[in-house]
N, C-alpha and C positions, 0 to 999 in steps of 0.2 A: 409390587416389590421392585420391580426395571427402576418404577419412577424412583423409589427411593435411593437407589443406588445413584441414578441420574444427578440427582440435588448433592449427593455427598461430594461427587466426582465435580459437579461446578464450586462447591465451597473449595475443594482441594485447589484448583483452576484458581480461584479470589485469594485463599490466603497464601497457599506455598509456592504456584508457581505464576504470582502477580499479575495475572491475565486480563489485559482490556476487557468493557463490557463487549466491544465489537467480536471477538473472538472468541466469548462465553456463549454470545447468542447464536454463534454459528455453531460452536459444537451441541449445542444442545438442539438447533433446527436437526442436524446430522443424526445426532443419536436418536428422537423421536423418531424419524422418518428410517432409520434402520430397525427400529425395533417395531415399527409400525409393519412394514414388511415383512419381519421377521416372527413375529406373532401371526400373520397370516399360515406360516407353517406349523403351528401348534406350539411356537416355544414362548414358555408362559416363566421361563428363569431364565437366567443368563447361567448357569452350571451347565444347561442344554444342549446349548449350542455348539455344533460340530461342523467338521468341513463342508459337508454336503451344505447346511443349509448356510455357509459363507458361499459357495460357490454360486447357488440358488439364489441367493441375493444380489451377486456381482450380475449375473446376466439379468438379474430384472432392469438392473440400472440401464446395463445395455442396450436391453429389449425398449428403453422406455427413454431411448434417445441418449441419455446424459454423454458428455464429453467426459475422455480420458480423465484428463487433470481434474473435473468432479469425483468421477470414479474413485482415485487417489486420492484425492482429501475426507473424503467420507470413510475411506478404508482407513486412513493415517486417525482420523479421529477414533473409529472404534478400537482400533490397536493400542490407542493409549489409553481409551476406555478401560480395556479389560488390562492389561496393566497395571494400571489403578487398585484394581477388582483383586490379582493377582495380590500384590501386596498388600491390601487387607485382608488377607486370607478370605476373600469371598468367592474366588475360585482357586482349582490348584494351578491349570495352567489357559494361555492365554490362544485363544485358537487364531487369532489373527494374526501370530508373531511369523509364522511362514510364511501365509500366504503372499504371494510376490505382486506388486503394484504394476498396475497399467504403463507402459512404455511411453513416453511423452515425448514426443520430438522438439526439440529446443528450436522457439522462432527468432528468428533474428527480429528484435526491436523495432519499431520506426520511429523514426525521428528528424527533428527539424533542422534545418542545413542554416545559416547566419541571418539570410535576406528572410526567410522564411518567419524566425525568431521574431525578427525588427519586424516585421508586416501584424504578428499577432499584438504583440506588446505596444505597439503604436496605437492598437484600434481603439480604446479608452480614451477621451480627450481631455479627462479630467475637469469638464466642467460642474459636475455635482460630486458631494463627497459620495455617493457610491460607485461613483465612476473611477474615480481616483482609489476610491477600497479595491478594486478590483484589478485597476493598474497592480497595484502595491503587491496584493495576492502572485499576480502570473509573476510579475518582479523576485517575489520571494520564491516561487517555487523553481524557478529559472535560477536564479543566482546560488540556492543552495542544496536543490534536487531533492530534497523533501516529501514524503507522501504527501496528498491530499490530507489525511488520516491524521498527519503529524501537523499539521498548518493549522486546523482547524483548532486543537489545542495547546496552542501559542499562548503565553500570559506576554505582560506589556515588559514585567520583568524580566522577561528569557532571552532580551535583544538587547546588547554591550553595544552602545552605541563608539566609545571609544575604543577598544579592543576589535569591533568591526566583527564580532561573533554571535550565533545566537547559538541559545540554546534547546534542543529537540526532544520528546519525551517518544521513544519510537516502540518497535515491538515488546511486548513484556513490559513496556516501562522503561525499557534502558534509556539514560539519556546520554548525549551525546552533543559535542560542540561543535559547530560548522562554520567558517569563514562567509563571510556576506559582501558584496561587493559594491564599490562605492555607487553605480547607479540606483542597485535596489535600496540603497539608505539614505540617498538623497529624496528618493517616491519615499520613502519611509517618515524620513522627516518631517515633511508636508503633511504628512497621514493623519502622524497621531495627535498633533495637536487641534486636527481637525474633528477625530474621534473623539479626542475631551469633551470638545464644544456641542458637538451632537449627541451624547451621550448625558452634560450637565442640563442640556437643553428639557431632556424626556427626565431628569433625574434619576436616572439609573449611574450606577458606579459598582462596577466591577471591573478585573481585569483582565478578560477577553480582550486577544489582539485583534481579531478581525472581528467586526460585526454587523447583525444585519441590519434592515431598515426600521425593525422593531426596536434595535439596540442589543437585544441578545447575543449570544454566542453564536458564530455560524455552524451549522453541520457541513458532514461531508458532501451530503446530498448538496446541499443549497449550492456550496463550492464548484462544483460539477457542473451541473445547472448554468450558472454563470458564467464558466470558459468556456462550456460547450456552446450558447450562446456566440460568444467571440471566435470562436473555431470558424464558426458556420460563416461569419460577416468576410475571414481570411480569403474565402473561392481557394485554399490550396489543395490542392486533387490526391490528399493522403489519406490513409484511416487515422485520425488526428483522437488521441483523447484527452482530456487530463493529465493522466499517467505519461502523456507522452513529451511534456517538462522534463520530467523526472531522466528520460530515458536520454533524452537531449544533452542537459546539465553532464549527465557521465562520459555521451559520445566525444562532446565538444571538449571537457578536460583533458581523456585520452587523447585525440586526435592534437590536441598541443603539447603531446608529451608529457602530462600527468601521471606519477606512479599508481601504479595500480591495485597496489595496498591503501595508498592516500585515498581513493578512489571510495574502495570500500570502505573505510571508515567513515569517509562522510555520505552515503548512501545506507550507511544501517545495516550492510548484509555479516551475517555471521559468517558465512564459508564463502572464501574468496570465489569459487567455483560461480558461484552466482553472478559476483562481476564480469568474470572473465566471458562473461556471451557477449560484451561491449567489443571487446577485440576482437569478432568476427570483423565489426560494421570499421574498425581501423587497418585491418587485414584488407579487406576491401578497398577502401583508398588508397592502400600501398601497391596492392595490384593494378587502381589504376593510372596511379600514376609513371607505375613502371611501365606499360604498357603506352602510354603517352611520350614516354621520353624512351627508354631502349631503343635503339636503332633495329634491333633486329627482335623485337617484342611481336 
C-alpha cells in the first residue's frame, strides 16, 4: 500500500509540479529508505505513524552517521510526502509538519581568485575536438555560473549567438536567460562547427550541445569526471569541485559590484537569502582591504 501511495506522489512530482527525473529519483531513494526503516518498527500504513517513531527514525539517521543537511532533505522530502497524502484525504494530518530540521551552519563557498580561473581554463590546449569540448564546457560554466545539471542539457538552439544570451532550463524546469561573454563564444564558435563535423562523421544528429566521444549527450557524471580531471592537472591547494565555477562566476560579479538581485537571477536561486552567503566572501575583502590601507586598522 506505502508503494502505491509512493507511485502516485512521483506522478503528482511529473505532472503538477514539473519535476526533473534527477529529483524524482532522489525523492523516491528518500522515501523507500524512510519507509524501509520505518516498517522495521511495525508501521505497515502511513495513517500509523506518529512522533515517536519520527523521532526514532531521526536518530537512526544519526546513529548511522548521515550529515545534518541529509538529515534535512530526507525530512523536507517526507513532509511533503505526507502533504501530498494530507490533501488526498489519505491521511487527516501530516506528522512531519512540526517536527523542526536539523540546524545547518552556512559554509562560506570556495572559490577561485583570477590567476587561479586563467591556470584551469588554460589547461585544455585545444588540440583534439574533446579537448576543445571541454575548453568550451569550463568557458561556459564560468562565464554564466550554471549548474553542471543545467550545462548538460544545453540544446544547440538555447545559445543567441547575436544577442550574446543563452538560454537555461534550471530547477522545476524554470528557464531562464543568462548573458555569455565574448571569450566563452569565441571557444563557442570554434566548437560547434566542429561538433557538426564529428557528429555528421558517426551520423548521428541531434541537438545536444555538449557531447561525448560516442556522440551522445553528456551526463552529469561524465561532466564532473572531466573537470575533475583538470582540477587535479591545476596543483591548486583548494577543495576545487565543479560546483566550484558556479561559486566563482557569483563571487567575481559581486566583488565587481554586481547587483545582487542581478546576481540571483542569473544563478537560479528562488530566495535571495541563498545569494546573499556570496557577500560574506565580499565582506571579507572589504575587511581586507581596509585593514591594508587604514592607518590605524
Amino acid at each position: 500500500m506505502i508503494e502505491e501511495h509512493i507511485k502516485d506522489f512521483v506522478l503528482h512530482l511529473q505532472v503538477e509540479k514539473n519535476a526533473s527525473s534527477y529529483t524524482i529519483q532522489n525523492y523516491k531513494i528518500d522515501l523507500r529508505q524512510g519507509f524501509d526503516i520505518l516498517t522495521k518498527m511495525e508501521v505497515s500504513e502511513v495513517r500509523q505513524i506518529n512522533r515517536l517513531h519520527i523521532r526514532n527514525y531521526l536518530s537512526i539517521l544519526q546513529n548511522d552517521g548521515y550529515e545534518k543537511s541529509s538529515i534535512k532533505r530526507k525530512l523536507s522530502v517526507l513532509r511533503s510526502f505526507f502533504s501530498f497524502l494530507v490533501r488526498e484525504k489519505i491521511v487527516d494530518k501530516n506528522p512531519f509538519i512540526n517536527i523542526r530540521s536539523p540546524r545547518i551552519e552556512r559554509r562560506i563557498p570556495v572559490f577561485l581568485d583570477e590567476e587561479e580561473v586563467k591556470i584551469l581554463l588554460e589547461i585544455p590546449k585545444e588540440t583534439t575536438f574533446l579537448e576543445l569540448r571541454d575548453k568550451a564546457m569550463m568557458e561556459t560554466l564560468y562565464a554564466t555560473g550554471m549548474r553542471v545539471s543545467e550545462l548538460v542539457f544545453l540544446n544547440v538552439q538555447d545559445l543567441d549567438f547575436l544577442g550574446e544570451m543563452i538560454k537555461v532550463s534550471g530547477k522545476g524546469r524554470k528557464q531562464r536567460l543568462i548573458p555569455i561573454g565574448s571569450i566563452a563564444l569565441k571557444i563557442l564558435t570554434r566548437y560547434l562547427p566542429l561538433r557538426e563535423k564529428y557528429l555528421s562523421k558517426k551520423k548521428i544528429f541531434h541537438s545536444a550541445f555538449f557531447i561525448n566521444a560516442r556522440g551522445g549527450r553528456l551526463t552529469t557524471r561524465s561532466v564532473c569526471r572531466v573537470i575533475n580531471h583538470y582540477i587535479k592537472l591545476t596543483g591548486i591547494n583548494k577543495c576545487i569541485t565543479p560546483h566550484t565555477l558556479r561559486h566563482t562566476f557569483a563571487t567575481h560579479l559581486l566583488n565587481a559590484g554586481c547587483d545582487l538581485r542581478a546576481v540571483q537571477e542569473m544563478l537560479g536561486h528562488v530566495n535571495i537569502s541563498t545569494t546573499q552567503i556570496y557577500t560574506h566572501l565580499t565582506t571579507t575583502k572589504i575587511k581586507k582591504i581596509y585593514e591594508k590601507a587604514h592607518p590605524r586598522a
